[in-house]
C-alpha positions, 0 to 999 in steps of 0.5 A: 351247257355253255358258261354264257347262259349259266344262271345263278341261285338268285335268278330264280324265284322262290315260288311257294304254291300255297302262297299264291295257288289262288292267283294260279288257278285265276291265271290258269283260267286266264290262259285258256281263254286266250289259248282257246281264241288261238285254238279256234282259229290255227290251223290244226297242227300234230300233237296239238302243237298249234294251241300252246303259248310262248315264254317271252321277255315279258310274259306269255304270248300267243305268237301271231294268229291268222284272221282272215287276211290278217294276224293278231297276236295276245301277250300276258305282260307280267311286268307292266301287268296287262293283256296286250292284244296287237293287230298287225295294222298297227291297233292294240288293246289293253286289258289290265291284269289285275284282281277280276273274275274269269267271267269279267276276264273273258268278256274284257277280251271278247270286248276288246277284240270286236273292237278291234274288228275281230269277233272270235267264239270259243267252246268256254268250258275250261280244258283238262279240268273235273267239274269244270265252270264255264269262263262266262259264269265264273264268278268265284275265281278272281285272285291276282297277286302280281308279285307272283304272277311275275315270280312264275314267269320269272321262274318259266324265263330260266326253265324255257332257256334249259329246257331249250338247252336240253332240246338241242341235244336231240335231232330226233323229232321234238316238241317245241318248248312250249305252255300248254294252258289246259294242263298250266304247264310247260313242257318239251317232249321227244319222240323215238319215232315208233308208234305207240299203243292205243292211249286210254283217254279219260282226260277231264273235258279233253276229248279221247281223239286228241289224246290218242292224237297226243300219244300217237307215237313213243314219247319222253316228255318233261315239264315244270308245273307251279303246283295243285292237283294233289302236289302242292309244290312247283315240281319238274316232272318226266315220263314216258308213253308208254312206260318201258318195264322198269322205269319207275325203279330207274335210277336218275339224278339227282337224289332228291328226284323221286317216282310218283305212283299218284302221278305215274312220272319221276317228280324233282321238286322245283326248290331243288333246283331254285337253290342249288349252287348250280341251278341248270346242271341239277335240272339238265341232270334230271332231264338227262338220266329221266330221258336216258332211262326211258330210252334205253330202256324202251329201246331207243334208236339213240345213235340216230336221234341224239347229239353231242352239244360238243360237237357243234359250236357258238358264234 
């Protein structure tokens, strides 16, 4: 990686989950209701690249969604702390990010919305969650610690800017780096081109068709989550669809990276990375030798799908 963009130990937030997993679950609940006014209206793109969110400056953002003969766009702004919602004739609304349920949440930007002449519905039963609430009736979630909430994006500006390093070595086709609000994370996934087998489905509220739309060709993907579900600590995680033999016994960088059995990917905590004297080198090694392994081991094409960085230069 290029000096230029080298980051330091302190530029990357300490972000202990049991700290703040009730703001998360909150915010959680919080993205899908915008990622799903942005789904109701794109149009369908492959591997549900159409849904995610965006790492900005500021927060998260939807990137302009089409509304008949117009576009609008919503953006999580994590300094100021407010819902941004921007029409391109120049209107906006603001909702304040602040302690409220998910159901005074979801009415807010219904709300504000109509007024500005754009009147969306969304299927309100949150994605890729057991026994989920509907937004309109959830009441129980309300937590909102903004030190946190700006902690987490501060976090997902250095984990987009190597991700995005790391895409770049790849000519194959490759996801965009992107948040995907139904799991709450953010991802990067390559593909080898060979189809892949069937995927099972079974996704909490997610419906078995776009698994499989998901999964219809070989991927490596690689991700960072805050936490919950049974791991109650930021990781990065990488795996591979379908998972070559012998992948879980690969071995990759660095040391502290491990194979989970519960989750079936290689986990990296994300405090490893956090203090580390050279941040971007330890999560580039675990992004590498996890893509190298299911690569090499599935059989990959790499001659035809890869780069080296050296090869091209910066103006």
């Amino acid at each position: 990686m290029s000096n230029i963009n080298r980051s330091e130990r302190t530029d990357w937030p300490d972000l202990p989950f049991t700290d703040w997993s009730e703001t998360a679950y909150t915010l959680h609940m919080w993205t899908q209701i915008v990622g799903k006014i942005r789904l109701s209206q794109t149009p369908w793109t492959n591997h549900s690249w159409h849904v995610p969110l965006y790492v900005t400056a500021r927060g998260l953002s939807t990137s302009p969604i089409p509304y008949g003969g117009r576009a609008f766009e919503i953006n999580f702004d994590f300094i100021d702390h407010q819902l941004n919602i921007q029409s391109n004739n120049d209107a906006q609304r603001l909702v304040p990010l602040a302690p409220r349920t998910v159901s005074d949440f979801y009415r807010a930007v219904l709300e504000n919305l109509h007024e500005l002449g754009i009147d969306i519905s969304i299927y309100t039963t949150p994605s890729e969650i057991a026994n989920a609430v509907p937004f309109e009736l959830d009441t129980d979630h309300h937590h909102y610690n903004p030190d946190y909430a700006a902690r987490f994006w501060r976090a997902l500006v250095q984990i987009d800017r190597v991700f995005k390093e790391f895409r770049a070595r790849f000519i194959g086709k490759c996801s965009p780096v992107h948040f995907f609000w139904g799991s709450f994370d953010l991802a990067v996934t390559r593909f080898s081109g060979r189809e892949a087998p069937l995927h099972p489905g079974g996704v909490p509220n997610f419906p078995d068709w776009v698994a499989r739309e998901a999964y219809s060709h070989e991927v490596s993907s690689a991700g960072f989550w805050p936490g919950g579900s049974g791991f109650n600590s930021a990781a990065f995680y990488s795996y591979a669809y379908p998972a070559p033999d012998g992948f879980s016994k690969a071995r990759i960088k660095p040391a502290s990276a491990f194979w989970s059995e519960q989750f079936r990917e290689f986990l990296l905590p994300y405090h490893e990375v956090q203090s580390a004297s050279s941040p971007d080198d330890v999560l580039l090694d675990f992004l590498q030798s996890t893509y190298e392994s299911a690569a090499d081991l599935g059989g990959w094409n790499r001659a035809a799908l890869e780069r080296d960085p050296a090869s091209f230069a910066r103006n």
